[in-house]
Gaussian input, Z-matrix of N, CA and C with variables (Angstrom, degrees):
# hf/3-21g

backbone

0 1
 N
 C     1     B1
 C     2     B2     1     A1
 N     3     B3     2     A2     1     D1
 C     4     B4     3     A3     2     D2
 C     5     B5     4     A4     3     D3
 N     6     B6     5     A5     4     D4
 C     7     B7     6     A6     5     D5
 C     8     B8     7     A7     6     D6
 N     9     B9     8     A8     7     D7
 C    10    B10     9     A9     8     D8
 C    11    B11    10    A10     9     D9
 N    12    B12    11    A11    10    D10
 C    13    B13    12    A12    11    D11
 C    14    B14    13    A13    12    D12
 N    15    B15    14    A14    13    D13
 C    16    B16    15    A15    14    D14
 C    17    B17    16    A16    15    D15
 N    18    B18    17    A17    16    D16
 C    19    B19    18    A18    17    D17
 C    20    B20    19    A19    18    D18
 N    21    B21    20    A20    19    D19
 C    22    B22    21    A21    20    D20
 C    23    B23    22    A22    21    D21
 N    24    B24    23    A23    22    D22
 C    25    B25    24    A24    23    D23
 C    26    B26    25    A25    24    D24
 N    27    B27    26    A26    25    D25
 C    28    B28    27    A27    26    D26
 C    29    B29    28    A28    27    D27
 N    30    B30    29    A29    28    D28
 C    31    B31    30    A30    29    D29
 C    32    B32    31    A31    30    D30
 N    33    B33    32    A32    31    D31
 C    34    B34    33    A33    32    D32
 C    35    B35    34    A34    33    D33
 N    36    B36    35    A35    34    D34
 C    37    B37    36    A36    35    D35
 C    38    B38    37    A37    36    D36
 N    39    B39    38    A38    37    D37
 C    40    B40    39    A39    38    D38
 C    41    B41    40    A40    39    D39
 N    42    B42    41    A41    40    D40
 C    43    B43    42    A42    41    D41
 C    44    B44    43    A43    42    D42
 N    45    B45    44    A44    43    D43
 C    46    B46    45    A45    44    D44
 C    47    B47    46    A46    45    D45
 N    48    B48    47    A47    46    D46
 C    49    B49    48    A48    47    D47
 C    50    B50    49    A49    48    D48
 N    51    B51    50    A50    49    D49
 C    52    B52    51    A51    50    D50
 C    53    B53    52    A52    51    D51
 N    54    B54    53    A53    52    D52
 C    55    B55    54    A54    53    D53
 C    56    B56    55    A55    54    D54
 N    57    B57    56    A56    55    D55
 C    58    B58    57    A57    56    D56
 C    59    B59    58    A58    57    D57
 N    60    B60    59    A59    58    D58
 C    61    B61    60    A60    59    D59
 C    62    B62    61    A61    60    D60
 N    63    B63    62    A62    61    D61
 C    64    B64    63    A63    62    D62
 C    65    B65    64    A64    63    D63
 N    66    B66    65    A65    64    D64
 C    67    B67    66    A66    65    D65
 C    68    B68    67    A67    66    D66
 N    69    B69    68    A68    67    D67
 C    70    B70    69    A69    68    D68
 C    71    B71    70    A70    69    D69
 N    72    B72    71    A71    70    D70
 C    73    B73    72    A72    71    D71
 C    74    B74    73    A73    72    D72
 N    75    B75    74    A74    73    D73
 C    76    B76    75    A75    74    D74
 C    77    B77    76    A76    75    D75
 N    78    B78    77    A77    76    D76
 C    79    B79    78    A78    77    D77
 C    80    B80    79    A79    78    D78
 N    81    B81    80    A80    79    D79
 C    82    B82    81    A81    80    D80
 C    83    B83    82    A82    81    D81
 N    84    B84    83    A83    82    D82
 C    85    B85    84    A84    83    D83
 C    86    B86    85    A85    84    D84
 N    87    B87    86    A86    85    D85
 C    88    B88    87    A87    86    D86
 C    89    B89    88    A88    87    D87
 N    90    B90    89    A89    88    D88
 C    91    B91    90    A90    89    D89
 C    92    B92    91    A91    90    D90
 N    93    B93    92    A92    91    D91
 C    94    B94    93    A93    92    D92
 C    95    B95    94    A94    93    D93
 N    96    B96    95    A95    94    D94
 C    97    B97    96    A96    95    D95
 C    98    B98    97    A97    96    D96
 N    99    B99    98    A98    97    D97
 C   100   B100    99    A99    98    D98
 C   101   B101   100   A100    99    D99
 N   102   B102   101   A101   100   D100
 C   103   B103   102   A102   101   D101
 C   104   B104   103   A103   102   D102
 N   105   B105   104   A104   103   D103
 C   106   B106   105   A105   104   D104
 C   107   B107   106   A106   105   D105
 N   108   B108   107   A107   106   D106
 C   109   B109   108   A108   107   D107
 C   110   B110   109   A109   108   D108
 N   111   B111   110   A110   109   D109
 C   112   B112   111   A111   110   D110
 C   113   B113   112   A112   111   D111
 N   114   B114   113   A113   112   D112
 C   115   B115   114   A114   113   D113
 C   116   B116   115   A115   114   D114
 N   117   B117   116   A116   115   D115
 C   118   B118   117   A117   116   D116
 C   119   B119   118   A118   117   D117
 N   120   B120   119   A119   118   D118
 C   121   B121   120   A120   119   D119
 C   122   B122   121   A121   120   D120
 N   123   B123   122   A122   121   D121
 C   124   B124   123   A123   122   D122
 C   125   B125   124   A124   123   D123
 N   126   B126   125   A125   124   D124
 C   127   B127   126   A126   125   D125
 C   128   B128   127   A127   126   D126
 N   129   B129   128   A128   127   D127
 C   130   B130   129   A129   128   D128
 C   131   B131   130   A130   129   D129
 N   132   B132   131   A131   130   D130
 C   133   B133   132   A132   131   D131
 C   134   B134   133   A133   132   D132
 N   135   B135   134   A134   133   D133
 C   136   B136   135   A135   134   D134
 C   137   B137   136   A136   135   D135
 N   138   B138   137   A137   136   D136
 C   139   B139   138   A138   137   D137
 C   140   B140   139   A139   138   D138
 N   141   B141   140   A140   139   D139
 C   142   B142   141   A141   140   D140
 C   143   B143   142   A142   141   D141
 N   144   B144   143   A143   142   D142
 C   145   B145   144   A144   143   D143
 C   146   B146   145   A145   144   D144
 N   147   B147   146   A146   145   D145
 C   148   B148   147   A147   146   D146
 C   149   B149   148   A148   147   D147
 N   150   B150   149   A149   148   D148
 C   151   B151   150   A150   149   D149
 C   152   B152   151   A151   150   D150
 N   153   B153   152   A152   151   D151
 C   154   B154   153   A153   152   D152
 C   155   B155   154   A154   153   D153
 N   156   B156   155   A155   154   D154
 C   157   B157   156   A156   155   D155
 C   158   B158   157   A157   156   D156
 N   159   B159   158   A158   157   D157
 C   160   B160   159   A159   158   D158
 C   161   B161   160   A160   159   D159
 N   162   B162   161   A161   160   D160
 C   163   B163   162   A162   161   D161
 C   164   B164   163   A163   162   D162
 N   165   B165   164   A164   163   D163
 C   166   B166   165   A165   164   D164
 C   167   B167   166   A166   165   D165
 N   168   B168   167   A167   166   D166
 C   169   B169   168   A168   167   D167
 C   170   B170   169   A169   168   D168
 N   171   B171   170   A170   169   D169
 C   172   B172   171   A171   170   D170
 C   173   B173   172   A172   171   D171
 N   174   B174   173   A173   172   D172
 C   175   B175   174   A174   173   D173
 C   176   B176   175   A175   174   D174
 N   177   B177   176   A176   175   D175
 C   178   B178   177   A177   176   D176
 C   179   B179   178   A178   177   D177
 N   180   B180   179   A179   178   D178
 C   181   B181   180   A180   179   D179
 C   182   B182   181   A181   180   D180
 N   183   B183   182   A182   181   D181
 C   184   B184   183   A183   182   D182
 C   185   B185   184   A184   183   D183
 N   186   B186   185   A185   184   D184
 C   187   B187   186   A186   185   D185
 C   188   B188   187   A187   186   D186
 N   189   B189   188   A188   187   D187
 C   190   B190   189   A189   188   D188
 C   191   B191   190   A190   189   D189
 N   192   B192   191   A191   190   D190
 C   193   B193   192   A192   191   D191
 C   194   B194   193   A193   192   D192
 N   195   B195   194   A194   193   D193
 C   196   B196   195   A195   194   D194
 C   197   B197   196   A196   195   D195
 N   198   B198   197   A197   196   D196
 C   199   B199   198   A198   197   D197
 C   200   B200   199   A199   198   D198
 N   201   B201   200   A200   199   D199
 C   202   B202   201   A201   200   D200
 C   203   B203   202   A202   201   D201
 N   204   B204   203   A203   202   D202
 C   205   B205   204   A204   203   D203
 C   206   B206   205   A205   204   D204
 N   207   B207   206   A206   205   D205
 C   208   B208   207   A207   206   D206
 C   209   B209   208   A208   207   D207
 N   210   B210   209   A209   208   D208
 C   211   B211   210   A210   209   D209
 C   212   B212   211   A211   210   D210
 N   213   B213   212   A212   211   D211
 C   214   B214   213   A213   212   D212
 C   215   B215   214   A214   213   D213
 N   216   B216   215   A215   214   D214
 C   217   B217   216   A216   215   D215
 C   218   B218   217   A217   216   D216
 N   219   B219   218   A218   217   D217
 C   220   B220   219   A219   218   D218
 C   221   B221   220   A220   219   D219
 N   222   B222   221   A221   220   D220
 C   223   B223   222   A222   221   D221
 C   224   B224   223   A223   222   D222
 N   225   B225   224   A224   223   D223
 C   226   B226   225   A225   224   D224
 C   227   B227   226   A226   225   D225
 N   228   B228   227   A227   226   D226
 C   229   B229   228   A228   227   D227
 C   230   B230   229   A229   228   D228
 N   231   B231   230   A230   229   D229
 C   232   B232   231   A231   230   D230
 C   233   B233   232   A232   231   D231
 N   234   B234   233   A233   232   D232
 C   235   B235   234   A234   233   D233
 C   236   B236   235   A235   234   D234
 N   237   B237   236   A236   235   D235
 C   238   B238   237   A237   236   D236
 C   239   B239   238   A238   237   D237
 N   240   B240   239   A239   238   D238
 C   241   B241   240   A240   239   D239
 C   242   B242   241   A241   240   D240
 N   243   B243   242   A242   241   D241
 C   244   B244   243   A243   242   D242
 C   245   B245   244   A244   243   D243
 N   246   B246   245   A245   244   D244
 C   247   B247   246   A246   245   D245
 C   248   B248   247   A247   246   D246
 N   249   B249   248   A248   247   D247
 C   250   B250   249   A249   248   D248
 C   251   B251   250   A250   249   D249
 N   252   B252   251   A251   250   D250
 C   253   B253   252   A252   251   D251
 C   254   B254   253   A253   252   D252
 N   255   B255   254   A254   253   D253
 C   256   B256   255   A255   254   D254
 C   257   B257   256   A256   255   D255
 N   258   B258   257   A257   256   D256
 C   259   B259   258   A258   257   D257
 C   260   B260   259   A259   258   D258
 N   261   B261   260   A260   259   D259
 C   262   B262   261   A261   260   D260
 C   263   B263   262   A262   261   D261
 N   264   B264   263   A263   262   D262
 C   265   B265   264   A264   263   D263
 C   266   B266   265   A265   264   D264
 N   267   B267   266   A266   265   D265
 C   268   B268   267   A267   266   D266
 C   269   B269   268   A268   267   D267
 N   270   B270   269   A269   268   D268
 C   271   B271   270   A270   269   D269
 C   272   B272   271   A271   270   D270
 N   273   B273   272   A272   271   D271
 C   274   B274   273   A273   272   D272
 C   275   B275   274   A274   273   D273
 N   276   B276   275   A275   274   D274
 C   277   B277   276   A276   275   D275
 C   278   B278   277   A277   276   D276
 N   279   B279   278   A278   277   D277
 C   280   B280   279   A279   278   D278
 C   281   B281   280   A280   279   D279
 N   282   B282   281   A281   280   D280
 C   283   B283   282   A282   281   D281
 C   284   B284   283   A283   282   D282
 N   285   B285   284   A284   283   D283
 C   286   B286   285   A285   284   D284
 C   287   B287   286   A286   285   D285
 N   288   B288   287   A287   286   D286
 C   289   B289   288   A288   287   D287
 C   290   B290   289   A289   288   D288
 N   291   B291   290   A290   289   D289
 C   292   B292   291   A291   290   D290
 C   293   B293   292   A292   291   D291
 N   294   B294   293   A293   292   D292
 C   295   B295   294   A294   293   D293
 C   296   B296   295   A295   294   D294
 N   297   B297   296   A296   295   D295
 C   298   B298   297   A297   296   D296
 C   299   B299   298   A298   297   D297
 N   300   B300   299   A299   298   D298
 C   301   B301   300   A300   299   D299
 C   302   B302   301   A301   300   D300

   B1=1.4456
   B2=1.5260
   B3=1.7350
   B4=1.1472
   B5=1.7937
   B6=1.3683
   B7=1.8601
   B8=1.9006
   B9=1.5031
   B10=1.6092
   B11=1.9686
   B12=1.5439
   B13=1.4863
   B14=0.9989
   B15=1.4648
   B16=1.6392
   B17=2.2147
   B18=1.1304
   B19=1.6876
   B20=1.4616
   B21=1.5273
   B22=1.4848
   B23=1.5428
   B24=1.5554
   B25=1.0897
   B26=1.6109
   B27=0.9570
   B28=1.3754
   B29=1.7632
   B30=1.4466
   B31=1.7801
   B32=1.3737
   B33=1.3653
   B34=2.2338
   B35=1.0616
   B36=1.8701
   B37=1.3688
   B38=1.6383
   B39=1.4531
   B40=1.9260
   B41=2.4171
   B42=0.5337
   B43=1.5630
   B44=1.2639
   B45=1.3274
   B46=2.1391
   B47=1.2757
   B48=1.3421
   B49=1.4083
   B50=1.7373
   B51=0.8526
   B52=1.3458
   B53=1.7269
   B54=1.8365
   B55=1.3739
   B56=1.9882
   B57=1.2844
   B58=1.6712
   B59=1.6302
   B60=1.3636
   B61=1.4972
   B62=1.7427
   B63=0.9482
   B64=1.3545
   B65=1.6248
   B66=0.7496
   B67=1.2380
   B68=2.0228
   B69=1.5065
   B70=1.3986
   B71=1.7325
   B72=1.1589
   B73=1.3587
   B74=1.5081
   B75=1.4446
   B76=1.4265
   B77=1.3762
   B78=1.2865
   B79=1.3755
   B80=1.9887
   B81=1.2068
   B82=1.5665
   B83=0.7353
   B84=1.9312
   B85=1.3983
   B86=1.3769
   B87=0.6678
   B88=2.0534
   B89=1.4413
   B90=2.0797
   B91=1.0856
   B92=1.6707
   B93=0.6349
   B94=1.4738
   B95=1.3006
   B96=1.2158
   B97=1.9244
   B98=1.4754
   B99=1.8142
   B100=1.1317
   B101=1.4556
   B102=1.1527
   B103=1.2059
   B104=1.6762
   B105=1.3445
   B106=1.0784
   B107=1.5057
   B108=1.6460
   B109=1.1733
   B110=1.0667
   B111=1.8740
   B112=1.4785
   B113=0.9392
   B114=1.5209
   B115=1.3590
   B116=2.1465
   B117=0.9063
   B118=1.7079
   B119=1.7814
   B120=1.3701
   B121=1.3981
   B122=1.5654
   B123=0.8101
   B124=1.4666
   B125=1.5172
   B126=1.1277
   B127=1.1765
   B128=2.0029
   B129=1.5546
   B130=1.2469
   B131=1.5633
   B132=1.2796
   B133=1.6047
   B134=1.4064
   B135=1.0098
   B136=1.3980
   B137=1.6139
   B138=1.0003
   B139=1.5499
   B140=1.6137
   B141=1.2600
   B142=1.6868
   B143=1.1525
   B144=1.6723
   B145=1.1621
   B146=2.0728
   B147=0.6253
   B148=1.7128
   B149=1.7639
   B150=1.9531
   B151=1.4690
   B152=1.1705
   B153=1.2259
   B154=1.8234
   B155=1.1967
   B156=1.1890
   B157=1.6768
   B158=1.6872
   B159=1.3405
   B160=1.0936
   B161=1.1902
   B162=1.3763
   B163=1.5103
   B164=1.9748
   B165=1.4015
   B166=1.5160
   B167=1.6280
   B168=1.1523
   B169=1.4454
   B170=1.4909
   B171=1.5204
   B172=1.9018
   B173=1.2779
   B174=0.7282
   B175=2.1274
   B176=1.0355
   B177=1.2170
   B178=1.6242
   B179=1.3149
   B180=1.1136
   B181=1.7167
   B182=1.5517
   B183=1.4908
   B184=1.3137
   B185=1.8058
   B186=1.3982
   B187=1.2433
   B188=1.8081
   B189=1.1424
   B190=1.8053
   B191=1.3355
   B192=1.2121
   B193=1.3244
   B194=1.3816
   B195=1.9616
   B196=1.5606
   B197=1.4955
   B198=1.7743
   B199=1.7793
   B200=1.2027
   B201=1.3959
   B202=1.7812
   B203=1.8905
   B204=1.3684
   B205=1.2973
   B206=1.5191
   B207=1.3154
   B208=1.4491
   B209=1.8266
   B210=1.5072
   B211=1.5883
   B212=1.4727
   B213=1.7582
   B214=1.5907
   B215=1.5651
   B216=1.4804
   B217=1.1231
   B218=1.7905
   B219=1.0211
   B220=1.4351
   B221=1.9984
   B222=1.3190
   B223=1.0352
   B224=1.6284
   B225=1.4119
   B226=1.7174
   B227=1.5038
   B228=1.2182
   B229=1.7805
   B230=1.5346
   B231=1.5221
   B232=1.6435
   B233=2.1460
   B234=1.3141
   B235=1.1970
   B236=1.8416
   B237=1.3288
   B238=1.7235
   B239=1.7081
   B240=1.4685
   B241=1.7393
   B242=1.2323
   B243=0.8393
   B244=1.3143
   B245=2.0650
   B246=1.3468
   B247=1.1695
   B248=1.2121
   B249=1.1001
   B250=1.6094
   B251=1.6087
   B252=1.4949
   B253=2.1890
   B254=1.3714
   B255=1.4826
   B256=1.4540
   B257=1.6093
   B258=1.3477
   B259=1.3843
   B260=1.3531
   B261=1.6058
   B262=1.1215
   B263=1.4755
   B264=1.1863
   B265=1.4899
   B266=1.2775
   B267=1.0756
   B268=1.9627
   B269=1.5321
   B270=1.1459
   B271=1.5253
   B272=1.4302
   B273=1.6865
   B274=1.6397
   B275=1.4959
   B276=1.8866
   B277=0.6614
   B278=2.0106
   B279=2.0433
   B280=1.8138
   B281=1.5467
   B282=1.4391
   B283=1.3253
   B284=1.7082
   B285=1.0064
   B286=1.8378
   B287=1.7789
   B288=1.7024
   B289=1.1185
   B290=1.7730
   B291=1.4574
   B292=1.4037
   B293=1.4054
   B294=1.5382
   B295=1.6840
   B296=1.3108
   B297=1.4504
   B298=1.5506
   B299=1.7838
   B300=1.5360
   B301=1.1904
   B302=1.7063
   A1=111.45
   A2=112.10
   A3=87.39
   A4=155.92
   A5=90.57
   A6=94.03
   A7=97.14
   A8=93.36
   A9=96.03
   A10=99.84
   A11=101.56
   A12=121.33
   A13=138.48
   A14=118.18
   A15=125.48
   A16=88.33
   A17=76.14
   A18=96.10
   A19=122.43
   A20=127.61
   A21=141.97
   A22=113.98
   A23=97.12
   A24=122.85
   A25=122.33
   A26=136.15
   A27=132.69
   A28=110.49
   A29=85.57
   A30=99.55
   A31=93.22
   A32=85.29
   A33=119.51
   A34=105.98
   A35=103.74
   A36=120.40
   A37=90.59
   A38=86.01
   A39=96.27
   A40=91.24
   A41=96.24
   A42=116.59
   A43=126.15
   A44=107.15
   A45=128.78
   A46=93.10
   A47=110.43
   A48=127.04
   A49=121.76
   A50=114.18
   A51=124.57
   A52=133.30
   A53=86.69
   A54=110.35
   A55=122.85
   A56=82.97
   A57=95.38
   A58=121.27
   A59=109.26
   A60=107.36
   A61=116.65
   A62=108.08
   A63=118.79
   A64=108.87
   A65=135.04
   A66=175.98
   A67=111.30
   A68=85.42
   A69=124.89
   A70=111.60
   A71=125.94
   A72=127.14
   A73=109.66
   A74=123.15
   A75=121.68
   A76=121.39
   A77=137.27
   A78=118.32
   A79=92.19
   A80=112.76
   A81=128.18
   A82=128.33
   A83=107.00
   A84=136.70
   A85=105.98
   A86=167.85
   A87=149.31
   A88=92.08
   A89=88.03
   A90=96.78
   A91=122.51
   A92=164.30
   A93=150.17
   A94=129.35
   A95=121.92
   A96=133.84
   A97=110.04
   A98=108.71
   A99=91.55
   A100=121.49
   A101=124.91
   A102=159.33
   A103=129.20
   A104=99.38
   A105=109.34
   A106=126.07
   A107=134.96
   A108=116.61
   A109=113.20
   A110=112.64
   A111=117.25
   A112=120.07
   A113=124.13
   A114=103.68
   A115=97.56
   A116=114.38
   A117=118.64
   A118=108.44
   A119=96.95
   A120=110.11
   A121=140.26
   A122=116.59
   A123=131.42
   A124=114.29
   A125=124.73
   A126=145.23
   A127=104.06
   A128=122.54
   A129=105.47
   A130=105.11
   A131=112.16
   A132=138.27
   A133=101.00
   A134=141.99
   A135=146.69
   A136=91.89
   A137=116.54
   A138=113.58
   A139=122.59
   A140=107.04
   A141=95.28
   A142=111.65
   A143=131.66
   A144=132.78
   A145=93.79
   A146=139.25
   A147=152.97
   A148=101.53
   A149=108.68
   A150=82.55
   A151=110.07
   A152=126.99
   A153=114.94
   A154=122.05
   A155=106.01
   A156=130.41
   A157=81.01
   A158=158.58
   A159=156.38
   A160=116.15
   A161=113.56
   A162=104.52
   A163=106.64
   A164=111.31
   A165=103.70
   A166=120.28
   A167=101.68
   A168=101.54
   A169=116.73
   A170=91.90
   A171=103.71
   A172=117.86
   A173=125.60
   A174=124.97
   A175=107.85
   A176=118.27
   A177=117.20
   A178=114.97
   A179=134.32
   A180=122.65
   A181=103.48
   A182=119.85
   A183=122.24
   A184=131.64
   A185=116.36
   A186=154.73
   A187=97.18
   A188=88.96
   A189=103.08
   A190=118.58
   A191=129.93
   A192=123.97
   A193=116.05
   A194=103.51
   A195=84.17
   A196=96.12
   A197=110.44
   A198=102.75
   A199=100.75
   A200=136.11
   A201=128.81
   A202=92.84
   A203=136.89
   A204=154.74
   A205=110.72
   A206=106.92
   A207=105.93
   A208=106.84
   A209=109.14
   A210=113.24
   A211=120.14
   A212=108.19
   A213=105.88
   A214=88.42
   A215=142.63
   A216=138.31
   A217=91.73
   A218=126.30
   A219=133.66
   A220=82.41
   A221=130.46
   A222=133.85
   A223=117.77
   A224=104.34
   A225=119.18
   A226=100.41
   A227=124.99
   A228=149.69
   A229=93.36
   A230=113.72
   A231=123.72
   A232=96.61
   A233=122.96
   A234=124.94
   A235=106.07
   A236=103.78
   A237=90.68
   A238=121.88
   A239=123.82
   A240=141.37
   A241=96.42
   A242=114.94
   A243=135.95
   A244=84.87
   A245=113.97
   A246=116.72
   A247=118.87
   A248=114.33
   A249=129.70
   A250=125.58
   A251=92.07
   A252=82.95
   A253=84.90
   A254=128.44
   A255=130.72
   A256=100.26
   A257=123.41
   A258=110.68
   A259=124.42
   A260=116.92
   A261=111.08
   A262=130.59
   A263=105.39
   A264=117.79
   A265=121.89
   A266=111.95
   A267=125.24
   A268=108.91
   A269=106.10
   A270=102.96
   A271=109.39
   A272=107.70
   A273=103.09
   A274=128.10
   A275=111.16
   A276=117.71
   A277=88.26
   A278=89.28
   A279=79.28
   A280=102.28
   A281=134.64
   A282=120.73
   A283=107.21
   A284=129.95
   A285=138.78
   A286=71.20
   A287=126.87
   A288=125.34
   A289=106.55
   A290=106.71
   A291=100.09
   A292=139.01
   A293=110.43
   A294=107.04
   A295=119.15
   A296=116.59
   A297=113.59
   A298=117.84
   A299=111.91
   A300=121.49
   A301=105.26
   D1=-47.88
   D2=165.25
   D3=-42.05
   D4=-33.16
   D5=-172.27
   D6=-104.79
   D7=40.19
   D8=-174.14
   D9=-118.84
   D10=-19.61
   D11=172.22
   D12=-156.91
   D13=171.31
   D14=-134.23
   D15=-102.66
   D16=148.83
   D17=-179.74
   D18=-59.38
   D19=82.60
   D20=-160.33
   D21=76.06
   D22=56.94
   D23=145.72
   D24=-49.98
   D25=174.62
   D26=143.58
   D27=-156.43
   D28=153.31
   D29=-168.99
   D30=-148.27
   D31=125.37
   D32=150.71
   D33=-92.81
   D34=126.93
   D35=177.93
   D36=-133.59
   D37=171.27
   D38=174.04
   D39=-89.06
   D40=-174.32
   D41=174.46
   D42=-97.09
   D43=33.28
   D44=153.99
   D45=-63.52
   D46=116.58
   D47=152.08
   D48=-21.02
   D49=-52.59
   D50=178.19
   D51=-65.38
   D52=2.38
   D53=165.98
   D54=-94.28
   D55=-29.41
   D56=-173.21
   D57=-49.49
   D58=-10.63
   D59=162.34
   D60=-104.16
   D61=35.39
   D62=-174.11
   D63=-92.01
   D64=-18.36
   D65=-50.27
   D66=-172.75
   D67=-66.29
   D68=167.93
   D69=-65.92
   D70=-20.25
   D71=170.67
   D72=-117.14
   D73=38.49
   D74=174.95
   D75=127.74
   D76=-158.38
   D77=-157.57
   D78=-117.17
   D79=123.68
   D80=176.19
   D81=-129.32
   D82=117.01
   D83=-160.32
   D84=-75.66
   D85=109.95
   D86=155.72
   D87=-94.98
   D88=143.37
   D89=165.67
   D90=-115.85
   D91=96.51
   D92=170.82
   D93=-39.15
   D94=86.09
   D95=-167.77
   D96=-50.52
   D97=-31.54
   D98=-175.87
   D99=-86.21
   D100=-3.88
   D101=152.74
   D102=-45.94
   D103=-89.65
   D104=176.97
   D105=-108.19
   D106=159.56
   D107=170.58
   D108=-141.73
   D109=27.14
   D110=147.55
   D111=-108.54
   D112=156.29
   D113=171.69
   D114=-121.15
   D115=136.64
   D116=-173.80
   D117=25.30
   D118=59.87
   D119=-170.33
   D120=76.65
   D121=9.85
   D122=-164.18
   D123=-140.93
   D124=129.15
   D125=-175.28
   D126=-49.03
   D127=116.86
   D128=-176.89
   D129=-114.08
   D130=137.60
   D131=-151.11
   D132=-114.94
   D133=-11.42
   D134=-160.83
   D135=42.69
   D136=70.00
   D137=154.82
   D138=-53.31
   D139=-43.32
   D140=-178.85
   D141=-76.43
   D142=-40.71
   D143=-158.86
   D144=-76.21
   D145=-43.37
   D146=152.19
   D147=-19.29
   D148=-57.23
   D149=-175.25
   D150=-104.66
   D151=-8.07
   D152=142.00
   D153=-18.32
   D154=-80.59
   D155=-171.46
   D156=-49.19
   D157=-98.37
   D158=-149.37
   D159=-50.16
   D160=-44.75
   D161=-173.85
   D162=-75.47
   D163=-47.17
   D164=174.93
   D165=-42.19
   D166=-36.33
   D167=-169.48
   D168=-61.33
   D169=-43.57
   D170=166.93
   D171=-87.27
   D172=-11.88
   D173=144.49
   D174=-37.41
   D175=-76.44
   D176=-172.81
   D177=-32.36
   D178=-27.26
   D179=-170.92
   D180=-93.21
   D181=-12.64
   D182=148.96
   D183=-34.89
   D184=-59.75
   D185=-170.35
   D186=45.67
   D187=72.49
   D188=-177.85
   D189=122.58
   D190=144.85
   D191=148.70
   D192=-141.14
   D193=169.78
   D194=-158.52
   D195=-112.45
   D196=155.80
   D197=-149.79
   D198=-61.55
   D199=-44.03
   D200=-146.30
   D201=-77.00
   D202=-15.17
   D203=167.80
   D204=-70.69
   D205=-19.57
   D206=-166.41
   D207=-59.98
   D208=-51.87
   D209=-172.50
   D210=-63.01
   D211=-0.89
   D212=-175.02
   D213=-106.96
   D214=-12.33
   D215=-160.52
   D216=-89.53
   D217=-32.15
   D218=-127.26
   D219=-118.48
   D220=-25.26
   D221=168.38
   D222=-92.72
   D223=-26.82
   D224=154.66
   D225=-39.05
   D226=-80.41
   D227=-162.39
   D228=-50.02
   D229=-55.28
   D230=-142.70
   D231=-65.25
   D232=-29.89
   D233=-165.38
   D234=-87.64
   D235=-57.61
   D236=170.59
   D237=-73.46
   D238=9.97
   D239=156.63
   D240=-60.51
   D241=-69.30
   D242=-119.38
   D243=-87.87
   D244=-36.73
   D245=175.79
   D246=-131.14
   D247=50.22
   D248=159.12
   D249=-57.24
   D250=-1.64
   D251=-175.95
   D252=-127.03
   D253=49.99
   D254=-177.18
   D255=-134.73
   D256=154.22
   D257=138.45
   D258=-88.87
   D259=129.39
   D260=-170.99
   D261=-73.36
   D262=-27.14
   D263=171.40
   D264=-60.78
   D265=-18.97
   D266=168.22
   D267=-102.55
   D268=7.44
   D269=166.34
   D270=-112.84
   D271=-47.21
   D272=171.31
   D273=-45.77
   D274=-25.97
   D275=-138.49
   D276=-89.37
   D277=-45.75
   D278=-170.63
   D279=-61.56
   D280=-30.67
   D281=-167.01
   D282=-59.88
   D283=-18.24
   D284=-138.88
   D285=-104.26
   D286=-64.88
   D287=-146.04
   D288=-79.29
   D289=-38.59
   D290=164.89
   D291=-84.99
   D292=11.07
   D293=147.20
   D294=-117.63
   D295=10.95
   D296=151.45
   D297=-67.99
   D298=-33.94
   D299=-169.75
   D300=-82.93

């Protein structure tokens, strides 16, 4: 973990055991879901664990990828996440029409 992150890092986890040395590489928030459902004021959504779950699922039709490819695959996923309660085709469409104009 160490040579995996940057020096005062910080990470929110839920309270899996397997977080509790996290600790030791920077400052770590845990939250407890069953507990709480703010996190430093703000409503917490598990946003990351959300685009995990999304992006793996559409991996699979990959059946591999190759690592130095990995950060364009993972920015592939990050734009229809990110707007999933949209239609995208009416969004591609005003972005396409307002920098042609």
């Amino acid at each position: 973990m160490e040579n995996k992150t940057l020096k005062g890092s910080v990470f929110y986890t839920d309270t899996w055991k397997s977080y509790v040395d996290l600790k030791q590489y920077g400052k770590h928030n845990k939250i407890n879901h069953k507990k709480e459902k703010y996190v430093n004021g703000r409503i917490h959504i598990n946003g990351i664990e959300g685009f995990w779950s999304y992006a793996k699922e559409r991996f699979h039709k990959y059946h591999g990828i190759k690592k130095h490819n990995y950060p364009l695959y993972l920015k592939e996923m990050e734009f229809p996440f990110n707007h999933r309660n949209e239609k995208l085709f009416n969004l591609l469409f005003d972005i396409c029409i307002r920098r042609a104009v």
